[in-house]
C-alpha positions as CSV (number, residue, x, y, z in Angstrom):
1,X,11.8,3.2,5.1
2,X,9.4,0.8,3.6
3,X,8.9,0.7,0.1
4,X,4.9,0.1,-0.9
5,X,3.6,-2.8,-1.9
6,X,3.7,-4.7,-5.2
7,X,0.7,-6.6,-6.5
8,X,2.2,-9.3,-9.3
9,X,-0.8,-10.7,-10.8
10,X,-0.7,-14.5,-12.7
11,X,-3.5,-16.4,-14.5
12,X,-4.3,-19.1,-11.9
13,X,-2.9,-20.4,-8.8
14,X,-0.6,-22.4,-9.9
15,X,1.2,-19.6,-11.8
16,X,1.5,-17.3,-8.6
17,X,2.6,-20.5,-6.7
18,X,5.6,-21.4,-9.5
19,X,6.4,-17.6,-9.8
20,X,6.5,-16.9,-6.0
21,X,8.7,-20.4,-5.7
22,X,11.1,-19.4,-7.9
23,X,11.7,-15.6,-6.5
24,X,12.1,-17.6,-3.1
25,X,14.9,-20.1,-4.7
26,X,16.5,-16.9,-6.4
27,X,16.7,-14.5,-3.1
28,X,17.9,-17.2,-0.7
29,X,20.6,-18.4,-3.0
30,X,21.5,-14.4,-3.6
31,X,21.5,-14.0,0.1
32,X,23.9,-17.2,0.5
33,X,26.3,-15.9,-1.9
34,X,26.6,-12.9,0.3
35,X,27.2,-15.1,3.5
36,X,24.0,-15.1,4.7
37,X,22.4,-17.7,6.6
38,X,18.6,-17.3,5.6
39,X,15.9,-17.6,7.8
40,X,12.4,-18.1,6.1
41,X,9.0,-18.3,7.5
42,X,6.5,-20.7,6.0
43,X,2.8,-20.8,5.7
44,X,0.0,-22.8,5.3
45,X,-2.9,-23.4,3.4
46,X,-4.0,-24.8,0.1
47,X,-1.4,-22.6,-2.0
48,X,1.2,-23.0,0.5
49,X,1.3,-26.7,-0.7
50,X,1.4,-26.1,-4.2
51,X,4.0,-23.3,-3.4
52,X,6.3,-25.9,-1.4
53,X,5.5,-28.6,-4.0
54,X,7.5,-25.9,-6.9
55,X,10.2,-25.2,-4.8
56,X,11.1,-28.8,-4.0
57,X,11.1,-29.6,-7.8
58,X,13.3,-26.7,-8.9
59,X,15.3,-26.1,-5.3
60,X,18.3,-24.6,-7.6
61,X,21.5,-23.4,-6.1
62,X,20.8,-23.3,-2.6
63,X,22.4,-24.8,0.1
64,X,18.9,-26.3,2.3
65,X,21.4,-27.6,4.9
66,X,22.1,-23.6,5.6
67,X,18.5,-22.4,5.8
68,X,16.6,-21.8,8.9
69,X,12.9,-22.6,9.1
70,X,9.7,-21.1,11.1
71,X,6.4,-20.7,10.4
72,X,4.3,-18.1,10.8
73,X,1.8,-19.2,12.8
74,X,0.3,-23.0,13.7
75,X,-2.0,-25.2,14.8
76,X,-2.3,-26.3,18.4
77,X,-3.5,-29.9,17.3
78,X,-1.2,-33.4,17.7
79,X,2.0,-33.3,15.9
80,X,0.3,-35.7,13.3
81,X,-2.7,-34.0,12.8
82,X,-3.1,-33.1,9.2
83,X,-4.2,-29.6,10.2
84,X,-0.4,-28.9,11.2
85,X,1.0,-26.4,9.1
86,X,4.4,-28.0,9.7
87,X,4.0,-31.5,8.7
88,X,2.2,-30.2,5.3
89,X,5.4,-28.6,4.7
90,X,7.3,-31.3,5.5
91,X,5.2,-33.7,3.1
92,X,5.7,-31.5,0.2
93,X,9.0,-29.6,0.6
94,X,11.4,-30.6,3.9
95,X,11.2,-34.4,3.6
96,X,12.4,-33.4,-0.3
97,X,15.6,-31.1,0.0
98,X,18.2,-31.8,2.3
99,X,17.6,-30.1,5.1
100,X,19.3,-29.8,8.3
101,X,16.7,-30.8,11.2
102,X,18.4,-28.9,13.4
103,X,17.7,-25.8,11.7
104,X,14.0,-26.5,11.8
105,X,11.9,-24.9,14.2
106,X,8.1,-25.9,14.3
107,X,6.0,-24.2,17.4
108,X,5.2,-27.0,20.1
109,X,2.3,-29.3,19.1
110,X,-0.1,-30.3,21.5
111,X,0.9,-33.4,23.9
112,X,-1.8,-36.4,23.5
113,X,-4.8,-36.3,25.2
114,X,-4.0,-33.1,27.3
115,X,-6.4,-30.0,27.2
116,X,-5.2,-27.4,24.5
117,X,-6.5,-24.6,26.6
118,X,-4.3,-25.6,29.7
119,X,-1.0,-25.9,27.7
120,X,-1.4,-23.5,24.5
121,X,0.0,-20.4,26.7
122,X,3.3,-22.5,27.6
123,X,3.4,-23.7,23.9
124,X,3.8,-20.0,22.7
125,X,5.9,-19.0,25.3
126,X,8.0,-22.1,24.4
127,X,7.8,-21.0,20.6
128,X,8.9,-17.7,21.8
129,X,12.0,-19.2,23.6
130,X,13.1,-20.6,20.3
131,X,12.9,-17.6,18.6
132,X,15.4,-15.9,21.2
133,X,17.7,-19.0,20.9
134,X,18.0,-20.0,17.7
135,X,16.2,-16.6,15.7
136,X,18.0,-14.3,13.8
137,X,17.4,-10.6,14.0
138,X,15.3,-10.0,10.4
139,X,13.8,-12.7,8.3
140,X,14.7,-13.2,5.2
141,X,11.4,-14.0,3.2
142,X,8.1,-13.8,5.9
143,X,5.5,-16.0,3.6
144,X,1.9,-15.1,4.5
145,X,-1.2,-16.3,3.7
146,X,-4.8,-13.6,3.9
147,X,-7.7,-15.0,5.1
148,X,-11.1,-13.6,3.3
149,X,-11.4,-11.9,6.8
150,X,-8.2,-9.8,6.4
151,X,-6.6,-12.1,8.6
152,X,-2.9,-12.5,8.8
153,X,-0.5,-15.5,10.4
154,X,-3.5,-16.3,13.1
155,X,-4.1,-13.0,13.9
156,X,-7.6,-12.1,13.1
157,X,-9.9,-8.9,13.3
158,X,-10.8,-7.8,16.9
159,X,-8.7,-10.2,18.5
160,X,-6.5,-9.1,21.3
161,X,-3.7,-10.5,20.0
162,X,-3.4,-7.9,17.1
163,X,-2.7,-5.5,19.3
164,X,-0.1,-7.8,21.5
165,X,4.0,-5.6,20.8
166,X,5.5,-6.7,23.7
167,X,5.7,-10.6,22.9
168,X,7.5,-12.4,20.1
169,X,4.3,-14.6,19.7
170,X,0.7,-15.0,20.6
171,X,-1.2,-17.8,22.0
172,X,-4.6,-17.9,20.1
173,X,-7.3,-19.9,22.1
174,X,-10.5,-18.6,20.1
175,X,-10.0,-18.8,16.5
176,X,-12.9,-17.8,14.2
177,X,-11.7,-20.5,12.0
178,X,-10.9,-24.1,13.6
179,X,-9.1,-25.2,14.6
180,X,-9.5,-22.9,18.0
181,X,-6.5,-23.5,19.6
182,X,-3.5,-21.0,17.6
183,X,0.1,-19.9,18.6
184,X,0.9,-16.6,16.0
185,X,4.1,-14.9,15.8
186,X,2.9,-11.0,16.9
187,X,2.7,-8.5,14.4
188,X,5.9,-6.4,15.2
189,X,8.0,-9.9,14.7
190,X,5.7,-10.6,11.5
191,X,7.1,-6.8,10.6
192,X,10.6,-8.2,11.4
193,X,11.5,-9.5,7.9
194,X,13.2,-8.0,4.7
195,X,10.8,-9.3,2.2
196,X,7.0,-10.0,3.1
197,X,5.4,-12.1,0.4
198,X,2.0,-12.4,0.8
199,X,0.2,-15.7,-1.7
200,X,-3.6,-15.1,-2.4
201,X,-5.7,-17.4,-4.6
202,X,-9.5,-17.0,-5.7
203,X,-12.1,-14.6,-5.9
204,X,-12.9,-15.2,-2.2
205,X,-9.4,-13.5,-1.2
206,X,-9.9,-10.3,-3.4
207,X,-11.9,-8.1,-1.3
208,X,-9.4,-8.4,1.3
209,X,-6.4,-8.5,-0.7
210,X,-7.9,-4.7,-1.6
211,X,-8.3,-3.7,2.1
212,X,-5.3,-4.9,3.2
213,X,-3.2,-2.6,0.6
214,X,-5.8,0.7,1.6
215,X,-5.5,3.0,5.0
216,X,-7.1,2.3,8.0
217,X,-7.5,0.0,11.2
218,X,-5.0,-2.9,11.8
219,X,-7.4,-4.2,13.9
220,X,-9.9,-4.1,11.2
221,X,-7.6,-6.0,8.7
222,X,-4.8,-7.3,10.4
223,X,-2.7,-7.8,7.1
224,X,-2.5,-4.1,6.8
225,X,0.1,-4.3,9.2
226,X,2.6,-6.5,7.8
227,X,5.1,-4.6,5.5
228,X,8.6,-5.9,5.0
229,X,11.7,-3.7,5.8
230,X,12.5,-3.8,1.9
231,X,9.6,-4.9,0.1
232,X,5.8,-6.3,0.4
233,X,4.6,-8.3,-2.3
234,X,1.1,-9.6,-3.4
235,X,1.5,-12.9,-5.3
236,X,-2.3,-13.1,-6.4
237,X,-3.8,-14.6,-9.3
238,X,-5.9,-13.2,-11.6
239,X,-9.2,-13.3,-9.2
240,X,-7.9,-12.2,-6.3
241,X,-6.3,-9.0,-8.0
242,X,-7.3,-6.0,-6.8
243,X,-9.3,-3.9,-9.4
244,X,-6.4,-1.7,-9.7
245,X,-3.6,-4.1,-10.9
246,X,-6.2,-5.8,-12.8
247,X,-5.1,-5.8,-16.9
């Protein structure tokens, strides 16, 4: 049974980045020293960084070589686009710890020059294929960002693919938010992880950091569906809290 959500409110972003950084470096080496192999999803965004940024400077006792990576969702742009999801984290956290690259898994990146619309259906599948190869059957930590929308991964309000349960992943060719072209792991493999740790910064997240954690539509706020299979927490800071965890 899922437990409810948790809502740990710190001063600033920086705080709710160090504090969610350190929980991650804490439960993968706990999960290691019970034989585990973790596999972590990674997200994307301006906390993200600052979040991969404190774990590379305190990595403690965990053995990177022996952790598998994903991401959540990405953008279809050119593996050196700076809108990639993936290279951010590999600027700020991968190229740091000694990782093995074997056990990193980035979702296809658009070929050069060729039409994102044409190809971003293969590229999920593709992404998809990965997942049955190399996936395990939980994650361990599922790191999400919300988007003021309600948004979740690159699932966003009304879109078809919040409703998609029969794929691992969605291809996303009409993003609200650009880039346009998205490939989004679905909401029942979003669902598929022990510990769901969502990172919200700023007043502009607050109103749907409160949604999110009240009844009603998925489709309405997509984040409402995500809940880990032992615990959901809310790293926010202090303006993004809602009113009820508020000091």
């Amino acid at each position: 049974m899922t437990l409810e959500p948790q809502v740990l409110v710190h001063p600033d972003a920086d705080a709710v980045a160090e504090a969610a950084a350190a929980a991650f470096v804490h439960r993968l080496a706990s999960a290691q020293a019970a034989g585990m192999i973790p596999q972590v999803a990674l997200t994307g965004g301006g906390i993200a960084e600052t979040f991969h940024r404190a774990v590379a400077a305190s990595p403690g006792e965990v053995d990177w070589s022996r952790v598998v990576f994903w991401w959540g969702d990405e953008r279809f742009v050119e593996a050196d686009d700076d809108e990639r999801n993936a290279l951010q984290a590999r600027r700020a956290l991968l190229d740091a710890l000694p990782v093995d690259p074997a056990n990193v898994h980035e979702a296809p990146a658009l070929t050069p020059g060729a039409d994102p619309d044409a190809t971003l259906a293969v590229a999920a599948q593709d992404y998809a294929a990965a997942l049955r190869e190399h996936g395990a059957s939980t994650f361990t930590v599922m790191l999400l960002g919300i988007g003021p929308d309600g948004h979740v991964a690159s699932l966003f309000p009304g879109h078809a693919g919040v409703g998609v349960e029969d794929q691992l992943t969605v291809a996303v060719p009409n993003s609200p938010k650009p880039p346009p072209a998205r490939i989004s792991l679905s909401l029942p493999v979003l669902n598929r992880s022990d510990a769901v740790w969502f990172l919200a910064a700023g007043e502009g997240k607050a109103d749907a950091v409160r949604r999110s954690l009240e009844p009603g539509p998925v489709a309405e706020i997509p984040a409402r569906g995500v809940r880990g299979l032992q615990e959901t927490i809310y790293y926010v800071d202090e303006a993004a809290a809602p009113p009820s965890a508020r000091a």
